[in-house]
C-alpha positions as CSV (number, residue, x, y, z in Angstrom):
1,X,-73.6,242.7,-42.7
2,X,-76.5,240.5,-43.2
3,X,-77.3,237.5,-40.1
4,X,-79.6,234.9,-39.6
5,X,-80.2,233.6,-36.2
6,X,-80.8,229.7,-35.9
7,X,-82.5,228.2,-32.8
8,X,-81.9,225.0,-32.0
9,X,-84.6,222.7,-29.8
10,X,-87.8,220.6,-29.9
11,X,-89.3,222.1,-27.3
12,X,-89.4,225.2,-29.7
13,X,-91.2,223.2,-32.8
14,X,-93.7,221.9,-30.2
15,X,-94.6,224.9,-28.4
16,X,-93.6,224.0,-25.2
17,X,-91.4,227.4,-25.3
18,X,-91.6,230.6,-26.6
19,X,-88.6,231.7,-28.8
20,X,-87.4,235.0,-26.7
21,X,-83.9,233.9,-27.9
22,X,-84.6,235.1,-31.3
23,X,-86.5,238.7,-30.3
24,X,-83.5,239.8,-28.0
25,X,-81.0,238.5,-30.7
26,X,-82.6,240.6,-33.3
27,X,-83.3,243.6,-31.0
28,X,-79.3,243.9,-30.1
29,X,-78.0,243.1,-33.5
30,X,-80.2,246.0,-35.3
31,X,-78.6,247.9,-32.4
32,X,-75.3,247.3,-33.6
33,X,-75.7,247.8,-37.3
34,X,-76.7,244.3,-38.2
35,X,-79.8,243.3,-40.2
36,X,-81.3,240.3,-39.5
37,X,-83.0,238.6,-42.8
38,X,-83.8,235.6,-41.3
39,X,-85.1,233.6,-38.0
40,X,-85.2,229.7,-38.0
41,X,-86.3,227.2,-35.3
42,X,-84.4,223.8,-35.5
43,X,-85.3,220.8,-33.8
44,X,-82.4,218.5,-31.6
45,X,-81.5,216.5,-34.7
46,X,-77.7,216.3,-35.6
47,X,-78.8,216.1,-39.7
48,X,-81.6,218.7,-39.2
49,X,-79.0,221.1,-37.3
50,X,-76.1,220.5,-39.9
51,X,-78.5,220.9,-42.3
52,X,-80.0,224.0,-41.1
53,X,-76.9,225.9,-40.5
54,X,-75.1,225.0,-43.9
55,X,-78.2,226.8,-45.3
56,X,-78.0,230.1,-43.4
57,X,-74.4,230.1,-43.8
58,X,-74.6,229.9,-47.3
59,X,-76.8,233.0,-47.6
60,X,-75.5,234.8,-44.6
61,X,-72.4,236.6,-43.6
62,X,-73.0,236.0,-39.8
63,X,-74.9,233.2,-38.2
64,X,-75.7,233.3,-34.5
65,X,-77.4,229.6,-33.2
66,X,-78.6,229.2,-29.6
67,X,-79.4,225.6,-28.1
68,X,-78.1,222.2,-28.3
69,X,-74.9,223.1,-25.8
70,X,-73.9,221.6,-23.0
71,X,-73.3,217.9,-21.5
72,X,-76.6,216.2,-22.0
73,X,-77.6,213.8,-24.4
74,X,-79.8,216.2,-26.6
75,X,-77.5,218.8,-27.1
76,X,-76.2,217.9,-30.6
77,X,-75.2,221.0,-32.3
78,X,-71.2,221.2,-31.6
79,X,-71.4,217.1,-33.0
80,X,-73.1,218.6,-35.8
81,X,-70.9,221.4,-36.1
82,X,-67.5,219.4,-36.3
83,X,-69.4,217.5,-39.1
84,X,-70.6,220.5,-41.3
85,X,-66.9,221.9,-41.0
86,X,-64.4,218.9,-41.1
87,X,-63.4,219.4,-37.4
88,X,-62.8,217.6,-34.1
89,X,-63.9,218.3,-30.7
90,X,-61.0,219.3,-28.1
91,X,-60.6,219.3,-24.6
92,X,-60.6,223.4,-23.4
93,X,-59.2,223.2,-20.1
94,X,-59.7,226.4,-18.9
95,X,-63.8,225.7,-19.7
96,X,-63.3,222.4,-17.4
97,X,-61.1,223.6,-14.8
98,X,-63.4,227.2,-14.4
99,X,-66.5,224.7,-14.2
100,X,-65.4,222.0,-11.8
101,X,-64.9,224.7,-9.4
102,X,-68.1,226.2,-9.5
103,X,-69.7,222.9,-9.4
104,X,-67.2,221.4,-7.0
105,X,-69.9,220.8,-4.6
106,X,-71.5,218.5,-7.0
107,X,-68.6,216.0,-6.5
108,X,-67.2,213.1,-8.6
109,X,-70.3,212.2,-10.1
110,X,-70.7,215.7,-12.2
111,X,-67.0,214.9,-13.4
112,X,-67.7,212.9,-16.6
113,X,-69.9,215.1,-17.4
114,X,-68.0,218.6,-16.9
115,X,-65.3,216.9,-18.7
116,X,-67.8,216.8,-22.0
117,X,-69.0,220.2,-21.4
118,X,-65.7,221.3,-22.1
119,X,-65.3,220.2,-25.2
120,X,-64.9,222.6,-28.0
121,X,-64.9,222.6,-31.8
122,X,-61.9,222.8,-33.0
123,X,-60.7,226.3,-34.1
124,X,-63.4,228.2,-32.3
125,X,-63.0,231.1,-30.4
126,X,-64.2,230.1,-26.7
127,X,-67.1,232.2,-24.8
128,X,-66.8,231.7,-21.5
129,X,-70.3,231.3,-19.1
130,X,-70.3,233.6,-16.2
131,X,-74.1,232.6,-15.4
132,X,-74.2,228.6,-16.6
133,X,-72.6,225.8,-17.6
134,X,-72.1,225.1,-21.4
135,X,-69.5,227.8,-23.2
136,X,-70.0,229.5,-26.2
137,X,-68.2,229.6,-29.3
138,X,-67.1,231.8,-32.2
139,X,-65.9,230.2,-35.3
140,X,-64.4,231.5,-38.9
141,X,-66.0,228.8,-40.9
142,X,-63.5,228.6,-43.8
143,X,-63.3,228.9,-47.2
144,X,-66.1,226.5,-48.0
145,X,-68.1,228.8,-46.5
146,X,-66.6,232.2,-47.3
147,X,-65.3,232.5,-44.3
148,X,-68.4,233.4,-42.6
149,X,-69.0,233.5,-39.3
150,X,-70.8,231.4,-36.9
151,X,-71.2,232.1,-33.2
152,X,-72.5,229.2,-30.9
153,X,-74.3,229.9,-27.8
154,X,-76.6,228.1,-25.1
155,X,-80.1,228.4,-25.3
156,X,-81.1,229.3,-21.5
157,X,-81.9,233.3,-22.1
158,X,-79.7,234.3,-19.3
159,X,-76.6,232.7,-20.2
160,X,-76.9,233.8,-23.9
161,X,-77.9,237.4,-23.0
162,X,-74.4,237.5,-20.8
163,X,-72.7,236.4,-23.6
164,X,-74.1,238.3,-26.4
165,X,-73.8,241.6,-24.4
166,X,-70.2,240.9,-22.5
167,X,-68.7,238.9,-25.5
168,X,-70.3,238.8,-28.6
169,X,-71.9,242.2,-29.7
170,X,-68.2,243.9,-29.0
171,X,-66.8,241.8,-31.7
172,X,-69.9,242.3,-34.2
173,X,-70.0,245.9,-34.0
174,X,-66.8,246.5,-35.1
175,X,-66.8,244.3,-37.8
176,X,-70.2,245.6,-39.0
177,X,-69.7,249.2,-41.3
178,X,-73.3,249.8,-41.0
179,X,-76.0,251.6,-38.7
180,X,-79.0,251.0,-37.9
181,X,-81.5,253.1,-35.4
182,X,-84.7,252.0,-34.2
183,X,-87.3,254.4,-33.0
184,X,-90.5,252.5,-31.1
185,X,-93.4,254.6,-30.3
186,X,-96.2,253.1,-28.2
187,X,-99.5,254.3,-28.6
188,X,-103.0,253.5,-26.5
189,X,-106.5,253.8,-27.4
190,X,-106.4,253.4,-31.0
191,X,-106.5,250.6,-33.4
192,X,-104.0,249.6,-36.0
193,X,-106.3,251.1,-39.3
194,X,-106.8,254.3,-37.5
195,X,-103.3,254.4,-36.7
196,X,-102.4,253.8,-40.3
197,X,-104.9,256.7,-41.5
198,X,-103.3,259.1,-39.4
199,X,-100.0,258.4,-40.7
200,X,-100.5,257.5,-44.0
201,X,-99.2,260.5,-45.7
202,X,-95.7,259.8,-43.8
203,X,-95.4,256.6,-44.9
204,X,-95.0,258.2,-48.7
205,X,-92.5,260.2,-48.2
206,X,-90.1,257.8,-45.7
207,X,-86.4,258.8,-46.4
208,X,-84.5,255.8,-48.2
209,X,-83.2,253.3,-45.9
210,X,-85.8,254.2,-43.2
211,X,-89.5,251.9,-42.9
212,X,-92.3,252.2,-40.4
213,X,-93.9,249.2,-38.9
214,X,-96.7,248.0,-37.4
215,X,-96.1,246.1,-34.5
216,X,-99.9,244.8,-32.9
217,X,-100.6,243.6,-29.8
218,X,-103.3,241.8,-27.4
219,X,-103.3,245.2,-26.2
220,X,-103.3,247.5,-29.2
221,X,-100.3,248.7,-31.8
222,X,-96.9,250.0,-31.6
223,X,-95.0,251.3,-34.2
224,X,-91.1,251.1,-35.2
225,X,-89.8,253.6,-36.8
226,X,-85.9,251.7,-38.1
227,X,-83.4,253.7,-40.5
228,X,-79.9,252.4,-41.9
229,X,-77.3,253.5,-43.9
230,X,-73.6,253.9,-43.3
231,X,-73.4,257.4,-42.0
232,X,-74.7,257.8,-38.5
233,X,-75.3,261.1,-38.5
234,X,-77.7,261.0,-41.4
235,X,-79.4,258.2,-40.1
236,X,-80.1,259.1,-36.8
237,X,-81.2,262.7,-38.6
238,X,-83.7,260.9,-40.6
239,X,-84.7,258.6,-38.0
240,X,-85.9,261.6,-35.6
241,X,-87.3,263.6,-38.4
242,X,-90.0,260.9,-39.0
243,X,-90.4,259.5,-35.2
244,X,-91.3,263.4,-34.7
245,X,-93.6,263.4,-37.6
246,X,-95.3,260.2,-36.4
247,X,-95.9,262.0,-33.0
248,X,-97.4,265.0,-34.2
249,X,-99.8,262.9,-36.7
250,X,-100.8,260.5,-34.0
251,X,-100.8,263.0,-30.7
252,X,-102.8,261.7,-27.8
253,X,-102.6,258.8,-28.7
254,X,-98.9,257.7,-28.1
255,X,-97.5,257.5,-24.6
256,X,-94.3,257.0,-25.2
257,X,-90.9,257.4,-27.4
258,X,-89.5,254.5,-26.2
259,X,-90.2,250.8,-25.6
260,X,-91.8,250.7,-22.6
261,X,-95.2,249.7,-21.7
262,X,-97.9,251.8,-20.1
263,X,-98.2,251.0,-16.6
264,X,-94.3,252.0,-16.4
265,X,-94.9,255.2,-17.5
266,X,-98.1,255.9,-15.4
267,X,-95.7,255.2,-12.6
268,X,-93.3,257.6,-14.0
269,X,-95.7,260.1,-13.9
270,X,-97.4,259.0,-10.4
271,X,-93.7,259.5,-9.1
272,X,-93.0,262.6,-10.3
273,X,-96.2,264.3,-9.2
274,X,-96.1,262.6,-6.2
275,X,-99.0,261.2,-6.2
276,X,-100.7,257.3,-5.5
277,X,-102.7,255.3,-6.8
278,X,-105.5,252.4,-6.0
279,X,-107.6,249.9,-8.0
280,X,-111.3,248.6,-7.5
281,X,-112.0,245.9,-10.0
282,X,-114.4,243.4,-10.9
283,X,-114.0,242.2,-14.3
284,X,-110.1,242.6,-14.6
285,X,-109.8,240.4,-11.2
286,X,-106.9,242.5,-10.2
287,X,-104.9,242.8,-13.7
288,X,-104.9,246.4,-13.3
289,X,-103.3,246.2,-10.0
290,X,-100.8,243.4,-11.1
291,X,-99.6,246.1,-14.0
292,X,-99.3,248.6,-11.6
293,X,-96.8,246.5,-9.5
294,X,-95.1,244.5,-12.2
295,X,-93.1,248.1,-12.3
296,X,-89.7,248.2,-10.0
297,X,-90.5,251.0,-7.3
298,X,-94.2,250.8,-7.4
299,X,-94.5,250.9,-3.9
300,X,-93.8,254.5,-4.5
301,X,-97.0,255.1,-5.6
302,X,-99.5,252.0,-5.3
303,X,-101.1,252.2,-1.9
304,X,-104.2,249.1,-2.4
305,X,-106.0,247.4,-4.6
306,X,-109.7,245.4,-4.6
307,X,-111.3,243.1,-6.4
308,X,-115.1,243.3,-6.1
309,X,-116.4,240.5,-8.5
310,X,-119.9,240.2,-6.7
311,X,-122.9,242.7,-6.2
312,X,-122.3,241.8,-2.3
313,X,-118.7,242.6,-2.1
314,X,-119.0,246.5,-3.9
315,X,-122.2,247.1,-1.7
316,X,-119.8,245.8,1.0
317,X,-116.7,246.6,1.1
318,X,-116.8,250.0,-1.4
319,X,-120.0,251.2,-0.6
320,X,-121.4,251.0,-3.9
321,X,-125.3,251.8,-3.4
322,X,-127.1,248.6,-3.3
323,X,-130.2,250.9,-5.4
324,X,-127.3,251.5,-7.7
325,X,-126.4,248.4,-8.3
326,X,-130.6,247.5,-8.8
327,X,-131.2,250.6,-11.5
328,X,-128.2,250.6,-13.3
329,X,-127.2,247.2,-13.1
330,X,-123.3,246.0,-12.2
331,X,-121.7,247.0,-15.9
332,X,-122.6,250.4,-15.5
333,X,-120.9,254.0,-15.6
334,X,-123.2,254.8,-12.1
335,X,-121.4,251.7,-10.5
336,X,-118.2,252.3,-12.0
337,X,-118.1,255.7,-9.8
338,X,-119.2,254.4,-6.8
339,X,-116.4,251.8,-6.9
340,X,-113.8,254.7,-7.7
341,X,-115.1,256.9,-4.8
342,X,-115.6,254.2,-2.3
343,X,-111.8,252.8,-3.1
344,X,-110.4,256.7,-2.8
345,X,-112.0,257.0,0.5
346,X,-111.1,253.3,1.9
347,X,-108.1,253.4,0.3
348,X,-106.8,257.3,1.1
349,X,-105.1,257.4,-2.2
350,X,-105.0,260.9,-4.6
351,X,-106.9,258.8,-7.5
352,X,-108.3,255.3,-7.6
353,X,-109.3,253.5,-11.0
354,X,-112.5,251.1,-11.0
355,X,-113.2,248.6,-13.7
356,X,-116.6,246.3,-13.8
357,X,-117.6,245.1,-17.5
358,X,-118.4,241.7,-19.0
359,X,-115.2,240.1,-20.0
360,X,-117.3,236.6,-21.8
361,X,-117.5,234.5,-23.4
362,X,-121.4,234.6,-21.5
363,X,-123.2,237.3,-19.8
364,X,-123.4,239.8,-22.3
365,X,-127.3,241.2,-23.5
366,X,-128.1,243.5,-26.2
367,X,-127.4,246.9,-24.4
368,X,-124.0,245.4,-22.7
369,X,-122.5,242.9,-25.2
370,X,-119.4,241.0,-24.5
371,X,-116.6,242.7,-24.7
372,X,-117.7,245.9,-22.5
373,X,-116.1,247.4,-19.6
374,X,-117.1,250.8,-17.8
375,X,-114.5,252.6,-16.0
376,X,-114.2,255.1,-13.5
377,X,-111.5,257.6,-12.2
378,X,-111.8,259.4,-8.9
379,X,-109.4,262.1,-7.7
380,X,-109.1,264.1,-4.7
381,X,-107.9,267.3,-5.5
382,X,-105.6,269.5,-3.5
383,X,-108.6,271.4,-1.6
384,X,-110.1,267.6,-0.9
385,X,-113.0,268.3,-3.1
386,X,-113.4,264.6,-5.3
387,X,-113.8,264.8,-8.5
388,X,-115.3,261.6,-10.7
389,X,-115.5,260.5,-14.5
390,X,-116.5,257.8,-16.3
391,X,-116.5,256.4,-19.7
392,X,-117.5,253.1,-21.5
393,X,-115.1,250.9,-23.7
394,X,-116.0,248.0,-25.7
395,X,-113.7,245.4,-27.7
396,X,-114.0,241.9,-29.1
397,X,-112.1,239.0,-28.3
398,X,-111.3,236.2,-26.1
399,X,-112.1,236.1,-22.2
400,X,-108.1,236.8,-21.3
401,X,-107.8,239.3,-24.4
402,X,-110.9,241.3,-23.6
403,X,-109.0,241.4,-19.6
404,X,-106.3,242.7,-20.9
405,X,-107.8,245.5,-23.2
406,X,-110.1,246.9,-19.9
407,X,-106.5,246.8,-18.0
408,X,-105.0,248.8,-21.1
409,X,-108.1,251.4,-21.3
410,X,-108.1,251.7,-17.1
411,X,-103.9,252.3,-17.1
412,X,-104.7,255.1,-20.5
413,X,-107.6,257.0,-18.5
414,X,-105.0,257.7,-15.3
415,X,-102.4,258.3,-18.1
416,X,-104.8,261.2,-19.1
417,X,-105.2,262.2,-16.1
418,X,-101.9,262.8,-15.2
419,X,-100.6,264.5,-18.6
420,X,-99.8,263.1,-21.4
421,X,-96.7,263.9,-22.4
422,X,-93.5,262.5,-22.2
């Protein structure tokens, strides 16, 4: 089954939003055996939206369109809908009666209004909205169109999530007779050419149906390893065979068999060895720590974190040496390990990460150009002895880019540390 996924709204041609809509869509439809060959941004035009969708329908078995739903003057698409197909719009009064009484509080002045909200295209299969207001819609859009299929859903990302995973997806996967199986492997510390020269050889010898791509990042470079066919057995098969390939070629370097991103499974392994974790940073400004607890159950693990951006504050409050600071100067591996000790001690974690670099787009000189960062690990082992290292990273890029990348090298050096495998 081939789909295209259409989303409708201005605010998505001006880039006041990003389209998330569109990456979760085509993450849960290759799930369910569906390949997407196409992904469209629409503007809240009734012409430009009837337009749009008699285009992908034409080409496209199933069409999936978020936006333009609800009771509000700029939410066109079922108008344009009834126009594309030859149909009305009727009153659904299980849509108004289940919405006036979750909105009941809202009074008589909401009533007009709930009253267009529950107006449906004719025909369609209704999907109801546990989370908001405007319901969705499945229709067979007859034989002009081949009978192809079209499914209608808000645009806010919770209410279309809920109704692709409760409603939706059900319905797709058993009409689809294919399978698809995506593999992502997330690596660290390399860059995407390196990557591809380590895997190069198993790129020319990919099964049929199965493709590796490159997925970069601010940060780095995933891979995806995808494989289809219609017998699941065989395409799981060949899907492992080269995700276990890729791991060998690429070892220490990927962190992961799975989307997930590194500070989750730093945490993972923090957890399991039952040990914490604390952060002294100057030139991240706290990102490292922010990683750390973006992570559900960090508290497990995370005990402190600092951020030292001045000479005075790492002579002050980490103890960094002020003849340290003098010799080596602030972007240095010397003052990198005084952070890490001084935020062990203060801190009475089992490791503590320091950062201090030059993050631009000024400061840099000759030896320390923009884009370095020296890093430190301390770690108290079980006898209490401390042990330190240090190493230097450097990157190019914007101010917030450059951030990012230290955060990424700090998170992969306590990776290390802890073991790297899955």
């Amino acid at each position: 089954m081939r789909a295209e996924v259409v989303s409708i709204g201005d605010e998505l041609l001006t880039g006041q939003k990003v389209n998330t809509n569109a990456a979760f869509l085509c993450s849960e439809l290759g799930a369910a055996g569906v390949a997407v060959e196409r992904v469209v941004a629409c503007g809240d035009d009734e012409d430009a939206i009837s337009g749009q969708l008699a285009e992908s329908l034409g080409r496209s078995e199933l069409v999936l369109a978020t936006g333009g739903l609800g009771p509000t003057r700029d939410d066109r698409t079922k108008r344009a809908v009834c126009r594309l197909l030859g149909r009305e719009l009727v009153f659904d009064r299980d849509v108004y009666e289940a919405t006036v009484s979750r909105y009941s509080d809202r009074a008589a002045s909401a009533a007009s209004n709930l009253r267009h909200n529950a107006m449906v295209v004719e025909g369609s299969v209704v999907i109801a909205n546990a989370v908001g207001l405007a319901p969705g819609m499945m229709l067979d859009c007859g034989k002009t169109f081949g009978n192809r299929q079209l499914v209608l859903m808000p645009g806010v990302p919770a209410e279309m999530e809920e109704m692709m995973r409760r409603s939706v997806l059900p319905v797709i996967a058993e009409r689809s007779g294919g399978v698809i199986v995506h593999t992502h492997i997330r690596t660290t510390g390399i860059g995407e050419t390196s990557l591809a020269g380590l895997v190069g050889d198993i790129e020319d010898r990919l099964p049929g149906g199965t493709t590796l791509a490159y997925l970069p990042h601010e940060a780095g470079v995933h891979l995806r390893i995808s494989s289809s066919g219609d017998d699941r057995g065989a395409v799981e098969r060949d899907n492992r065979v080269v995700a276990e390939a890729v791991r060998t070629a690429a070892a220490g370097y990927v962190y992961a068999m799975r989307d997930v991103p590194l500070e989750a499974v730093v945490g993972e392994l923090l957890l399991s060895q039952e040990l914490t974790i604390s952060a002294a940073e100057s030139c991240t400004g706290g990102l490292v720590s922010s990683r750390l607890t973006d992570v559900a159950g960090s508290s497990g693990y995370f005990r402190q974190g600092y951020v030292v951006y001045s000479n005075e504050s790492k002579a002050g409050i980490l103890g960094v040496e002020p003849e340290t600071l003098a010799a080596h100067g602030a972007v240095s591996e010397a003052v990198a390990a005084e952070m890490a000790e001084g935020c062990l001690e203060k801190s009475g974690a089992d490791i503590a990460l320091s950062t201090t670099g030059v993050a631009g787009p000024g400061g840099g000189s000759a030896t320390k150009p923009v884009g370095t960062v020296c890093l430190g690990l301390a770690r108290r082992g079980e006898d209490g002895e401390v042990s330190v290292r240090t190493s230097t990273f450097r990157t190019r890029g914007s101010r917030r880019r450059n951030k990012l990348r230290f955060s990424e090298a700090a998170l992969a050096i306590a990776w290390r540390e802890l073991g790297t495998k899955e």
